[in-house]
PDB file of N, CA, C and O in Angstrom:
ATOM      1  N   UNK A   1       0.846  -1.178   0.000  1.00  0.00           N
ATOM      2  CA  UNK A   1       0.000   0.000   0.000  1.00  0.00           C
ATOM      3  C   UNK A   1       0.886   1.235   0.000  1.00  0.00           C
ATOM      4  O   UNK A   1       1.902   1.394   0.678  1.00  0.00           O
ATOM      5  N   UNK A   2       0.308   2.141  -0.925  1.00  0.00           N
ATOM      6  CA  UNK A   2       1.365   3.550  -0.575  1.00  0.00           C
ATOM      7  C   UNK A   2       0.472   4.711  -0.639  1.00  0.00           C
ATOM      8  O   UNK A   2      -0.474   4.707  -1.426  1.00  0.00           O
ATOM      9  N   UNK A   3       0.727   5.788   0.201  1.00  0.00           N
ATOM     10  CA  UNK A   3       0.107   6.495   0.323  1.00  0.00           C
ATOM     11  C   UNK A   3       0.086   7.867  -0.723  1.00  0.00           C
ATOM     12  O   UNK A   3       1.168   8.447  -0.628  1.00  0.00           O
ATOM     13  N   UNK A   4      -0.678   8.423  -1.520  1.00  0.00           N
ATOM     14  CA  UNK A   4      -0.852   9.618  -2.414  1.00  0.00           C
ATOM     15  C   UNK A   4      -0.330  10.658  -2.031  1.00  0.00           C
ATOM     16  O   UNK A   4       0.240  11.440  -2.791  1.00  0.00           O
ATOM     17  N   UNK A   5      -0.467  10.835  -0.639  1.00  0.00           N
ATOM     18  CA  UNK A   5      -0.110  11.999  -0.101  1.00  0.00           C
ATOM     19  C   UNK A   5       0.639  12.536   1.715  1.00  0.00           C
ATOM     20  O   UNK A   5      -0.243  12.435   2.567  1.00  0.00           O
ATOM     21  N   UNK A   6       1.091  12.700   1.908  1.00  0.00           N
ATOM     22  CA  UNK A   6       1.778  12.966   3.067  1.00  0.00           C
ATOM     23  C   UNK A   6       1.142  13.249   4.107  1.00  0.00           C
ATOM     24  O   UNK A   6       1.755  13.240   5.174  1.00  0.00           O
ATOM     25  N   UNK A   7      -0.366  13.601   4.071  1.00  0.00           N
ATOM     26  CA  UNK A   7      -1.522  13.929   5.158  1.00  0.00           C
ATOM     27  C   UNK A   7      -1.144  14.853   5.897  1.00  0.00           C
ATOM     28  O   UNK A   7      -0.033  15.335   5.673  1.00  0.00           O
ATOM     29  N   UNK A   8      -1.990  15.397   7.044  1.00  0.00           N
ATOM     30  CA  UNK A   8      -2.167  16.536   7.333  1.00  0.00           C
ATOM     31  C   UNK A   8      -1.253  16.795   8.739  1.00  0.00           C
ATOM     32  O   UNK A   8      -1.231  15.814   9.483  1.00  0.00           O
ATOM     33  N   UNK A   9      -0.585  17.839   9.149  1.00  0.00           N
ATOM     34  CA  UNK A   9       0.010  18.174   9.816  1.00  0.00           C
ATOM     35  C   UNK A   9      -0.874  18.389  10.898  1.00  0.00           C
ATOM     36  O   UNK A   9      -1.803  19.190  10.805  1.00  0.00           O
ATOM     37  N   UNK A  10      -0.567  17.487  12.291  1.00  0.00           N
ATOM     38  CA  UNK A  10      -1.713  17.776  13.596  1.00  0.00           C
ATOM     39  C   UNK A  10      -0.989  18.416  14.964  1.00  0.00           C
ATOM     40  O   UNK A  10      -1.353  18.632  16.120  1.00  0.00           O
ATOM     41  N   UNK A  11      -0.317  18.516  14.540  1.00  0.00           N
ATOM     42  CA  UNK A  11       0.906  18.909  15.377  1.00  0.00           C
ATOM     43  C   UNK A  11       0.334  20.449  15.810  1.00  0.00           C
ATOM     44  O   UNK A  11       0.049  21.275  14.943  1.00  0.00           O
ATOM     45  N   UNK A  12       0.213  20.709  17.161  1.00  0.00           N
ATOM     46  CA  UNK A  12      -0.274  22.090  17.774  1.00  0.00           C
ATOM     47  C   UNK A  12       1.096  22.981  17.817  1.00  0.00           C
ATOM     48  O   UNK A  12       2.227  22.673  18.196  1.00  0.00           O
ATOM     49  N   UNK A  13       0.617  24.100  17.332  1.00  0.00           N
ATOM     50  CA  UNK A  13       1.809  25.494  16.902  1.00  0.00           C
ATOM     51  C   UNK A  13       1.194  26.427  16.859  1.00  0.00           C
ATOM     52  O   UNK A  13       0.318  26.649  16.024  1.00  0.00           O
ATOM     53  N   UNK A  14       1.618  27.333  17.972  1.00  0.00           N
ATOM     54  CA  UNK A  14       1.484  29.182  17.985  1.00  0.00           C
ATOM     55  C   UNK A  14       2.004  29.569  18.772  1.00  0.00           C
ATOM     56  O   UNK A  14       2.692  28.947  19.582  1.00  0.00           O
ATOM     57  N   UNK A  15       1.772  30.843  18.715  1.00  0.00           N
ATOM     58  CA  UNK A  15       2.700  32.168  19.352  1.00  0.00           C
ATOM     59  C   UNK A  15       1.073  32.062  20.700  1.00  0.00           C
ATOM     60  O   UNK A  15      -0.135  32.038  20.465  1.00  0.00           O
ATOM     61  N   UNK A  16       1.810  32.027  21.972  1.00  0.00           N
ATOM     62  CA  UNK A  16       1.087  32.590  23.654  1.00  0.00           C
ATOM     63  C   UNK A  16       1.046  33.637  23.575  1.00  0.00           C
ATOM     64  O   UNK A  16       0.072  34.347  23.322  1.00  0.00           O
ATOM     65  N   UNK A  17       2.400  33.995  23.837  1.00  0.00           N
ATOM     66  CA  UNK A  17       2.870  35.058  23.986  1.00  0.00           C
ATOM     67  C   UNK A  17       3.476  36.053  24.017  1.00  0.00           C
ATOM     68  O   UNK A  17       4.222  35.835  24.972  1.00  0.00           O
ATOM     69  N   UNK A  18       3.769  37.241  23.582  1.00  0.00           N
ATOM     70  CA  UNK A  18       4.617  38.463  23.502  1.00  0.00           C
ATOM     71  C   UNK A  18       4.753  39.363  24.542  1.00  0.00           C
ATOM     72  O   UNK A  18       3.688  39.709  25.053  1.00  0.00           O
ATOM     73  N   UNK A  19       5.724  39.817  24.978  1.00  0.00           N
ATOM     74  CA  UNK A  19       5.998  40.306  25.442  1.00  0.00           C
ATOM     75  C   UNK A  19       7.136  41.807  25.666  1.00  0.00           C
ATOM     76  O   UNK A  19       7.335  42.224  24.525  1.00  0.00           O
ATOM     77  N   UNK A  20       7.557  42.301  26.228  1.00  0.00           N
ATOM     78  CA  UNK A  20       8.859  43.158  25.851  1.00  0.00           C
ATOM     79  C   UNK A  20      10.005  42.542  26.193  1.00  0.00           C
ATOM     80  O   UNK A  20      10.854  43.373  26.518  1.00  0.00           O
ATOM     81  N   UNK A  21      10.377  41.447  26.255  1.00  0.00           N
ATOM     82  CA  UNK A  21      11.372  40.488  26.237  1.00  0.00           C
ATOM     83  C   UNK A  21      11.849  39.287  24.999  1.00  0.00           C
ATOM     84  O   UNK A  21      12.958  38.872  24.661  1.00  0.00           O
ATOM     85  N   UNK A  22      10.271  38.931  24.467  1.00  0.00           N
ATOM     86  CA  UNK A  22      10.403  38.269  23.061  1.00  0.00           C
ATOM     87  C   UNK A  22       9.009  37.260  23.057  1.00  0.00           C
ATOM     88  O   UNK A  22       7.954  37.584  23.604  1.00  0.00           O
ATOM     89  N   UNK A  23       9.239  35.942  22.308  1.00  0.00           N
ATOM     90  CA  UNK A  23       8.234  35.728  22.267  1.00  0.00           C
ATOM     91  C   UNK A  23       7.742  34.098  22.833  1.00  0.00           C
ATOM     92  O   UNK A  23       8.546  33.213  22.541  1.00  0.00           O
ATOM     93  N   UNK A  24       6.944  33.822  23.328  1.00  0.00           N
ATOM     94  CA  UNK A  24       6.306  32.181  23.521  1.00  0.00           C
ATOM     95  C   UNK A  24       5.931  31.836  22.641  1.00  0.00           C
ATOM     96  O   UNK A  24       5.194  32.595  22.012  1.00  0.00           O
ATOM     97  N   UNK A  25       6.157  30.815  22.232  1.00  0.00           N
ATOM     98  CA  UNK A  25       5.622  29.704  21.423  1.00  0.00           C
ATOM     99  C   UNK A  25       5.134  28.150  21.561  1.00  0.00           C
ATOM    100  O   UNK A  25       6.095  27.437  21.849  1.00  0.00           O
ATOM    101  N   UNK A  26       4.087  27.534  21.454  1.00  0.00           N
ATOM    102  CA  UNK A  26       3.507  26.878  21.952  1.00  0.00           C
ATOM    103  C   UNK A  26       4.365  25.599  20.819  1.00  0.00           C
ATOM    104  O   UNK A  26       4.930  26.397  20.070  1.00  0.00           O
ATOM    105  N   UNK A  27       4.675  24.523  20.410  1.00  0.00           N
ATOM    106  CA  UNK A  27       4.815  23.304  19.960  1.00  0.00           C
ATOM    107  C   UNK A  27       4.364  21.991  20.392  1.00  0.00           C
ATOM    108  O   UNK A  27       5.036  21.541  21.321  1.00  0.00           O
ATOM    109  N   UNK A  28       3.345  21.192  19.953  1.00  0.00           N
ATOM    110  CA  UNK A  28       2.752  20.549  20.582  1.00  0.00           C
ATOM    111  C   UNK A  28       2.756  20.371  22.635  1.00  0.00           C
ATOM    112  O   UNK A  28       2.052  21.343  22.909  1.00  0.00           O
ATOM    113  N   UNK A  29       3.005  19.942  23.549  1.00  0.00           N
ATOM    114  CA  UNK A  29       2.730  20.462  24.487  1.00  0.00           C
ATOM    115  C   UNK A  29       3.891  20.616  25.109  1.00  0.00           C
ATOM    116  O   UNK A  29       4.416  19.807  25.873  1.00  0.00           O
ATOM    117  N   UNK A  30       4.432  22.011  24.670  1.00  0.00           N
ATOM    118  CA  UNK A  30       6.012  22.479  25.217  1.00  0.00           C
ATOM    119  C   UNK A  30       6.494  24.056  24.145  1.00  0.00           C
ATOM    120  O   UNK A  30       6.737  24.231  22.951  1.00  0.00           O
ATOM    121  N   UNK A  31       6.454  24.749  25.105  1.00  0.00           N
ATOM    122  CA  UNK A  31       6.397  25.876  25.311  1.00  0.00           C
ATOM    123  C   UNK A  31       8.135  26.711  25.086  1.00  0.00           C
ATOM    124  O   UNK A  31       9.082  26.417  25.815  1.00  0.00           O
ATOM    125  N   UNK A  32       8.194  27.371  24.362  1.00  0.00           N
ATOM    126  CA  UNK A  32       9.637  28.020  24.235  1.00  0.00           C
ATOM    127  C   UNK A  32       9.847  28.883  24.065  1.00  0.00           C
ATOM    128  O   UNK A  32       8.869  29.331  23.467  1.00  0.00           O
ATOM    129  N   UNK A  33      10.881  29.961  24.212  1.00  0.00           N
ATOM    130  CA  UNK A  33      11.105  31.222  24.474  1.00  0.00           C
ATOM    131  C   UNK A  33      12.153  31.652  23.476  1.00  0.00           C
ATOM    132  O   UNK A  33      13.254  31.129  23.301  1.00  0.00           O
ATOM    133  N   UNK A  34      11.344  33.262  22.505  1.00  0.00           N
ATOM    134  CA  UNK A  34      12.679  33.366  21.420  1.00  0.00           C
ATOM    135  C   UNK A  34      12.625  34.972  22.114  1.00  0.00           C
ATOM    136  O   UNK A  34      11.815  35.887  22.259  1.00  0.00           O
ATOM    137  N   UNK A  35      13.764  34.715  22.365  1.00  0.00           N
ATOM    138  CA  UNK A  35      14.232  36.118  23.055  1.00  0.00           C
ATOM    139  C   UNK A  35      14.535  37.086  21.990  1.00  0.00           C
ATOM    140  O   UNK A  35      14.965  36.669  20.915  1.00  0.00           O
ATOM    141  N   UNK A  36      14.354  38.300  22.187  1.00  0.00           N
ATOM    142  CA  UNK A  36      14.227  39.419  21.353  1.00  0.00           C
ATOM    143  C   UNK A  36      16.125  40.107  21.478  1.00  0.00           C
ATOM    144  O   UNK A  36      16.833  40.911  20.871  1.00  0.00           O
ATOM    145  N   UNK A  37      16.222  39.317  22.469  1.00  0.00           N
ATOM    146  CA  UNK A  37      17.670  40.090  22.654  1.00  0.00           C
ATOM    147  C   UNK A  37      18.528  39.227  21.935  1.00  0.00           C
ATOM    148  O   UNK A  37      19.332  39.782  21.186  1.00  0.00           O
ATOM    149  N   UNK A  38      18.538  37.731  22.007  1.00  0.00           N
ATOM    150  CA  UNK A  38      18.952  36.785  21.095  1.00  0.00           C
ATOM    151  C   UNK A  38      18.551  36.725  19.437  1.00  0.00           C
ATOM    152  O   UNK A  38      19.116  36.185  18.485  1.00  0.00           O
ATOM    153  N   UNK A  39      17.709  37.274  19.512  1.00  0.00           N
ATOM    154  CA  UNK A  39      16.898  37.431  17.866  1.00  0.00           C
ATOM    155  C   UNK A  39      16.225  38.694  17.541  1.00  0.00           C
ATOM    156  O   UNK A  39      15.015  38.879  17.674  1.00  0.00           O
ATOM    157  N   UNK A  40      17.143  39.623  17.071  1.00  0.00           N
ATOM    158  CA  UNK A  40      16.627  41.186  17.426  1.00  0.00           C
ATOM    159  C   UNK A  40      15.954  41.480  16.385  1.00  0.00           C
ATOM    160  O   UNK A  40      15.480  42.615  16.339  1.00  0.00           O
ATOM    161  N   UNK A  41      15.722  40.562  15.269  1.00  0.00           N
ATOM    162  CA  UNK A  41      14.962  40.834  14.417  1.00  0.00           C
ATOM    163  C   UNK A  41      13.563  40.547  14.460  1.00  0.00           C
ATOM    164  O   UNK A  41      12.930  41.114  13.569  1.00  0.00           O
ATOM    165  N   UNK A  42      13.075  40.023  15.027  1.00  0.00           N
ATOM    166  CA  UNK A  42      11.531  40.064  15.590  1.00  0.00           C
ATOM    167  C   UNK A  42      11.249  40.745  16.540  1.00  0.00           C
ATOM    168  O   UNK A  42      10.269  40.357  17.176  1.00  0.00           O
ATOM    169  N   UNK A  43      11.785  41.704  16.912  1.00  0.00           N
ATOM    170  CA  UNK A  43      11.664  42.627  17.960  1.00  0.00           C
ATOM    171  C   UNK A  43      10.584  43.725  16.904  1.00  0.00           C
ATOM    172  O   UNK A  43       9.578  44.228  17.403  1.00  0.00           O
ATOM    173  N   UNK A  44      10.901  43.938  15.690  1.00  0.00           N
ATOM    174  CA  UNK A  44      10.512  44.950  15.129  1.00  0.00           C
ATOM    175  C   UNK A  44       9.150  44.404  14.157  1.00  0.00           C
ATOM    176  O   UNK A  44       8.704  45.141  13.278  1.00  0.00           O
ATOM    177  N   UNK A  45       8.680  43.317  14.371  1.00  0.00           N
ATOM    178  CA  UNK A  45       8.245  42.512  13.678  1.00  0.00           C
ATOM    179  C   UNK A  45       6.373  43.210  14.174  1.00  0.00           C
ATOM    180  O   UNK A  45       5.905  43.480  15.280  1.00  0.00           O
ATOM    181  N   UNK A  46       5.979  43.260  13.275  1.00  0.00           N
ATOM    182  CA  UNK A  46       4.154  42.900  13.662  1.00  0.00           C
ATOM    183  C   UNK A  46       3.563  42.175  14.260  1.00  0.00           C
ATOM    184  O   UNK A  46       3.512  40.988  13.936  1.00  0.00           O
ATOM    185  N   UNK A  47       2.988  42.618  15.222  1.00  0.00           N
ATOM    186  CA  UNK A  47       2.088  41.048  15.872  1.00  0.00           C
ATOM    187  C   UNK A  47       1.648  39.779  14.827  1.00  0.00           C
ATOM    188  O   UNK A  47       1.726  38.553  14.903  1.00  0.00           O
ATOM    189  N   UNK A  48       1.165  40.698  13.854  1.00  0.00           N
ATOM    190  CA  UNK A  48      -0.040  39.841  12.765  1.00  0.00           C
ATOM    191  C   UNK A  48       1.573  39.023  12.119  1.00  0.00           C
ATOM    192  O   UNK A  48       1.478  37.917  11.588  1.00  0.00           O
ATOM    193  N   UNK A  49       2.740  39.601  12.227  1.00  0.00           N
ATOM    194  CA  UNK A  49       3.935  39.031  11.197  1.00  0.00           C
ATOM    195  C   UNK A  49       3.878  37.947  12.178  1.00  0.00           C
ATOM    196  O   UNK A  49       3.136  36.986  11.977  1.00  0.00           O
ATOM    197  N   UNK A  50       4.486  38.016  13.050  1.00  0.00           N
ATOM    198  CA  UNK A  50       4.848  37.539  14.641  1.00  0.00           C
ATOM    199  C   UNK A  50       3.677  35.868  14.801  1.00  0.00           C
ATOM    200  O   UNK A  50       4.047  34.921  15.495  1.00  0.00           O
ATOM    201  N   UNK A  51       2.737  35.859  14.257  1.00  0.00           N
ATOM    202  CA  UNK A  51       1.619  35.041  14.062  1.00  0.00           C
ATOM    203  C   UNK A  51       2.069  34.193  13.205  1.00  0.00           C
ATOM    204  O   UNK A  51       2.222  33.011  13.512  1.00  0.00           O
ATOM    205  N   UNK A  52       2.367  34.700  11.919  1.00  0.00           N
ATOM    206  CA  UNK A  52       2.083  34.106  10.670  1.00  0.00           C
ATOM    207  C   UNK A  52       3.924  33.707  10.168  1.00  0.00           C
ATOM    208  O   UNK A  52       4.789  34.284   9.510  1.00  0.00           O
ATOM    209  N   UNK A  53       3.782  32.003  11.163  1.00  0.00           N
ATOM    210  CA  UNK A  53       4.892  31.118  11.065  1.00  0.00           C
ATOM    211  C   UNK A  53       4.474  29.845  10.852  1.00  0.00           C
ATOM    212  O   UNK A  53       3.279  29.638  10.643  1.00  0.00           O
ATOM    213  N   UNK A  54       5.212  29.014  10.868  1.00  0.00           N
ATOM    214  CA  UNK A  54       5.038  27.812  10.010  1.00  0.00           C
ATOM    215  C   UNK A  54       5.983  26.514  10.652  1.00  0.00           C
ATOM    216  O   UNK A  54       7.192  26.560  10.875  1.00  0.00           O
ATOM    217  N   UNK A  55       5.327  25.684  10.812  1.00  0.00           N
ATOM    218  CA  UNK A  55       6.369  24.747  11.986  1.00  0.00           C
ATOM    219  C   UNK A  55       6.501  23.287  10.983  1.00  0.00           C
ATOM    220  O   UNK A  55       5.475  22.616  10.875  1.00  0.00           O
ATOM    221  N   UNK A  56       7.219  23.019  10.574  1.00  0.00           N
ATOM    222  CA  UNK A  56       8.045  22.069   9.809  1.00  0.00           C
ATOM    223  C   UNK A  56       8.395  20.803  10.793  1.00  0.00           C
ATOM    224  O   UNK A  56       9.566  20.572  11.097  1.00  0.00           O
ATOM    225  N   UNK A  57       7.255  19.955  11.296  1.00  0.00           N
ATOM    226  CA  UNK A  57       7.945  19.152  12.394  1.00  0.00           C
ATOM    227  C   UNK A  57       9.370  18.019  11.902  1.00  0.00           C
ATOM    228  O   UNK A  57       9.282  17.623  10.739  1.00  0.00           O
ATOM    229  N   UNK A  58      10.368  17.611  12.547  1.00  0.00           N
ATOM    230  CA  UNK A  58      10.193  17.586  14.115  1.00  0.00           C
ATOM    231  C   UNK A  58      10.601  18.899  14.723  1.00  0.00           C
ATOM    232  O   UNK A  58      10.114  19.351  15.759  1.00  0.00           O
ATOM    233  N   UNK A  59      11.242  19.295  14.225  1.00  0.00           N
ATOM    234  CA  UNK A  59      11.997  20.516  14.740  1.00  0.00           C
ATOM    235  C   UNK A  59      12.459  21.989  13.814  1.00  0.00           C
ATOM    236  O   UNK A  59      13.597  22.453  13.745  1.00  0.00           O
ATOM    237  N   UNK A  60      11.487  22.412  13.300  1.00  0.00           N
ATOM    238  CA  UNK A  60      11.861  23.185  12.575  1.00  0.00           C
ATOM    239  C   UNK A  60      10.667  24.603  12.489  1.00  0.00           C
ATOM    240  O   UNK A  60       9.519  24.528  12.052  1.00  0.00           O
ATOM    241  N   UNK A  61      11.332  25.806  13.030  1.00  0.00           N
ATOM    242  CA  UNK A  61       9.872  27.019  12.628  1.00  0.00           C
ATOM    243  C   UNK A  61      10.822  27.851  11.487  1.00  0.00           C
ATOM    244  O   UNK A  61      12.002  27.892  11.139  1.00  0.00           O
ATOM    245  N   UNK A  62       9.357  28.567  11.089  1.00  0.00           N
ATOM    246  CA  UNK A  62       9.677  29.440   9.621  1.00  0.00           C
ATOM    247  C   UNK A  62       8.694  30.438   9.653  1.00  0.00           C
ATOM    248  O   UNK A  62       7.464  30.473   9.655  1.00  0.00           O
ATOM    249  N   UNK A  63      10.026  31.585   9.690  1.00  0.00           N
ATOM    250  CA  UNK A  63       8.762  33.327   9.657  1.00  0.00           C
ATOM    251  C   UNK A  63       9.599  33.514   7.945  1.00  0.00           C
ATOM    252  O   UNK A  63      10.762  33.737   7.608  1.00  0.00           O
ATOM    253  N   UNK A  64       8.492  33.321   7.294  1.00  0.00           N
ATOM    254  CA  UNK A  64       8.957  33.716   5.747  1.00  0.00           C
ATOM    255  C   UNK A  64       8.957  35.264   5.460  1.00  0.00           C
ATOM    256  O   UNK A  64       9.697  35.617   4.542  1.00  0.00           O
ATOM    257  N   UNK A  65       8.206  36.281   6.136  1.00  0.00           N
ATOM    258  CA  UNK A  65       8.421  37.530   5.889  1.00  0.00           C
ATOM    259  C   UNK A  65       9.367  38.215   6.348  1.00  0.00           C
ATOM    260  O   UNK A  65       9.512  39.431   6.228  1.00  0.00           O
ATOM    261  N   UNK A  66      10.292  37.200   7.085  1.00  0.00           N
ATOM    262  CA  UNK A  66      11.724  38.121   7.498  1.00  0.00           C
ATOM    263  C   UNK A  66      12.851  36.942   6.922  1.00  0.00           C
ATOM    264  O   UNK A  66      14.053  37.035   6.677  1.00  0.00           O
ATOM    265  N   UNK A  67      11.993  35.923   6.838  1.00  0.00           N
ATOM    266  CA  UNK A  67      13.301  35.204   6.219  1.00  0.00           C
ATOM    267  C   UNK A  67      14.000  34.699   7.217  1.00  0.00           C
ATOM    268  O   UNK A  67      15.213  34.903   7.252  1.00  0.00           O
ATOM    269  N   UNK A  68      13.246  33.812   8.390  1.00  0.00           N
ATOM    270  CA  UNK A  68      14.058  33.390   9.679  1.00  0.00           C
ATOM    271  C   UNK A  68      13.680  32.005   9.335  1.00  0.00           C
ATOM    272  O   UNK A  68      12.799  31.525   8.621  1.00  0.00           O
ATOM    273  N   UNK A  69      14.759  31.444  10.172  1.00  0.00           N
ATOM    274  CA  UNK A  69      14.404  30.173  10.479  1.00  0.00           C
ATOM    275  C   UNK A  69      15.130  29.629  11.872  1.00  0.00           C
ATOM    276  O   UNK A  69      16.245  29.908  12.312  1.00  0.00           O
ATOM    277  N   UNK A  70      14.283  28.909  12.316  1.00  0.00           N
ATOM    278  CA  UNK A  70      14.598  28.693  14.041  1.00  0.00           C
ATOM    279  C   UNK A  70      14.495  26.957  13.734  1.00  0.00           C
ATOM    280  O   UNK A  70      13.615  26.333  13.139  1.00  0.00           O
ATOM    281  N   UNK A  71      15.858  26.435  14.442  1.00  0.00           N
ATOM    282  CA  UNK A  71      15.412  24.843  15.138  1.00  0.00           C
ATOM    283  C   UNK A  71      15.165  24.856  16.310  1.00  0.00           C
ATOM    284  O   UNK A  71      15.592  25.752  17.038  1.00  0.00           O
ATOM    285  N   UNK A  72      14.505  23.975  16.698  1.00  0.00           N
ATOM    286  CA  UNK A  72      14.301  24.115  18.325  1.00  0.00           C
ATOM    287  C   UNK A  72      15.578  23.579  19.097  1.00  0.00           C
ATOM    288  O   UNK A  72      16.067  23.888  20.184  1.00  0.00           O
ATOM    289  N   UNK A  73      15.864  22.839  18.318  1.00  0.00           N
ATOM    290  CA  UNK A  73      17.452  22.580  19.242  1.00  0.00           C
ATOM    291  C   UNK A  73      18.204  23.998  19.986  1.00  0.00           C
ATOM    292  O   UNK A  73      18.463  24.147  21.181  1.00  0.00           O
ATOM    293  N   UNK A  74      18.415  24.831  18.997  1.00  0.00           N
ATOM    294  CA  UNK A  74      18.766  25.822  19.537  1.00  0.00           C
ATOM    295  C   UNK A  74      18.032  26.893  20.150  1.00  0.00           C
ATOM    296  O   UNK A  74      18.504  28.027  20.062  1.00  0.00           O
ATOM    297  N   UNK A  75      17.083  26.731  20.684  1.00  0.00           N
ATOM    298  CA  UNK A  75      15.886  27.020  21.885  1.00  0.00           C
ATOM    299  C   UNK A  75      16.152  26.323  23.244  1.00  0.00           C
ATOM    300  O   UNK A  75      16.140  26.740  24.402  1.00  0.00           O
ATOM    301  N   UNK A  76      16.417  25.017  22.643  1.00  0.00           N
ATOM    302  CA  UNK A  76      16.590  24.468  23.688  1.00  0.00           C
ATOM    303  C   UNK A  76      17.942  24.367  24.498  1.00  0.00           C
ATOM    304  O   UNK A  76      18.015  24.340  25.727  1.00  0.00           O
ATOM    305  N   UNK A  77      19.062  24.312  23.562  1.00  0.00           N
ATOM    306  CA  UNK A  77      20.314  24.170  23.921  1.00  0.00           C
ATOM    307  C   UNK A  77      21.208  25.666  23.167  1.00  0.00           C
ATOM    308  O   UNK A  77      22.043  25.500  22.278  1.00  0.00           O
ATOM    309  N   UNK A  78      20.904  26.840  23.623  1.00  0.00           N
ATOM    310  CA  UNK A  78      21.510  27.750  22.933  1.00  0.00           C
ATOM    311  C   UNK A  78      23.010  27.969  23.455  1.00  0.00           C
ATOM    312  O   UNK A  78      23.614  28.952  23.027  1.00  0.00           O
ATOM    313  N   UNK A  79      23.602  27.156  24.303  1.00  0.00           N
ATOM    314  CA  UNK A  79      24.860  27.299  24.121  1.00  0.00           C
ATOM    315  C   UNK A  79      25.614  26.120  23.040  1.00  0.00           C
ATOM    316  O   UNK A  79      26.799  25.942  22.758  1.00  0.00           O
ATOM    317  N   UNK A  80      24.869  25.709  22.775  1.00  0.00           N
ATOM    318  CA  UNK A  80      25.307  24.812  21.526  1.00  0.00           C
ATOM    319  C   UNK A  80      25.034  25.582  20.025  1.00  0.00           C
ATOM    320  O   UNK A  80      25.286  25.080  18.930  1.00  0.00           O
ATOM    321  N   UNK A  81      24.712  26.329  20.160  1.00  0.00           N
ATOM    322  CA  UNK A  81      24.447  27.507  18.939  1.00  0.00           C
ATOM    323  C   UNK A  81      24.808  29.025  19.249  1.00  0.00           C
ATOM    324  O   UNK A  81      24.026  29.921  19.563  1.00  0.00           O
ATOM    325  N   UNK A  82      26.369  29.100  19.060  1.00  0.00           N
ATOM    326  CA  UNK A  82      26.811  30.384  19.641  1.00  0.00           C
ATOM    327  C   UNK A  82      26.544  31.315  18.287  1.00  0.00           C
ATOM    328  O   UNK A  82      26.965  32.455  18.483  1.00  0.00           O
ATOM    329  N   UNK A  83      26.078  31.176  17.238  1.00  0.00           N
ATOM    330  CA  UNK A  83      25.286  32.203  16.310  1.00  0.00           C
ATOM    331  C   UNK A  83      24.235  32.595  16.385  1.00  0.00           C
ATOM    332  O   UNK A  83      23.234  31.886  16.275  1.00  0.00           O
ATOM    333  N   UNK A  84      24.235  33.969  16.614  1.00  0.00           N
ATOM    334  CA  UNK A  84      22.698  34.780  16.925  1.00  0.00           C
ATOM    335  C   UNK A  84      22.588  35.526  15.638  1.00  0.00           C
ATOM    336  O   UNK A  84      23.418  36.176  15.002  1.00  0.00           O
ATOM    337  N   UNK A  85      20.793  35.132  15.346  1.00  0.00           N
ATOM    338  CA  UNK A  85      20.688  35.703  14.048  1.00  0.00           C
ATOM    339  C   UNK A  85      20.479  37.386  14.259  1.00  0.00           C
ATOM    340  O   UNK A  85      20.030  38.075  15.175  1.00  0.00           O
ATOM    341  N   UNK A  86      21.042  37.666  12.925  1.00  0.00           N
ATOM    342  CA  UNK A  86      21.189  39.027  12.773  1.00  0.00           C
ATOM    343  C   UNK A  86      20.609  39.837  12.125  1.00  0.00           C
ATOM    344  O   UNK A  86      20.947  41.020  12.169  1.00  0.00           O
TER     345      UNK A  86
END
């Protein structure tokens, strides 16, 4: 049997919360923090921009209107990722 198509992504993804520090993000049930001081380019970003991302499981987000891309690895382990995007 093979399947036509790759089916639907069920995986829970959004933005909690903003703040003046940066932002929450929800990934199925686990919660992560993109700091505005670590990623100063969403600091300047639109709420409505700030929304409108895209989660590539297992580990992968995408803000296409700035042209970012985040793994969660390095959310999770940011001293293992001493490059801060610029």
């Amino acid at each position: 049997m093979s399947l036509k198509s790759s089916g639907t992504n069920i995986s829970a993804c959004e933005v909690t919360d903003i703040n003046k520090n940066g932002i929450w993000v929800l990934i199925d049930d686990k919660e992560y923090f993109i700091s505005f001081s670590d990623y100063p380019a969403f600091k300047n970003m639109s709420v409505k921009d700030i929304f409108d991302f895209e989660y590539y499981p297992p580990s992968h987000l995408r803000w296409e209107k700035i042209d970012a891309d985040i793994e969660l690895d390095a959310l999770e382990n940011p001293e293992q990722f001493p490059l801060l995007f610029q």
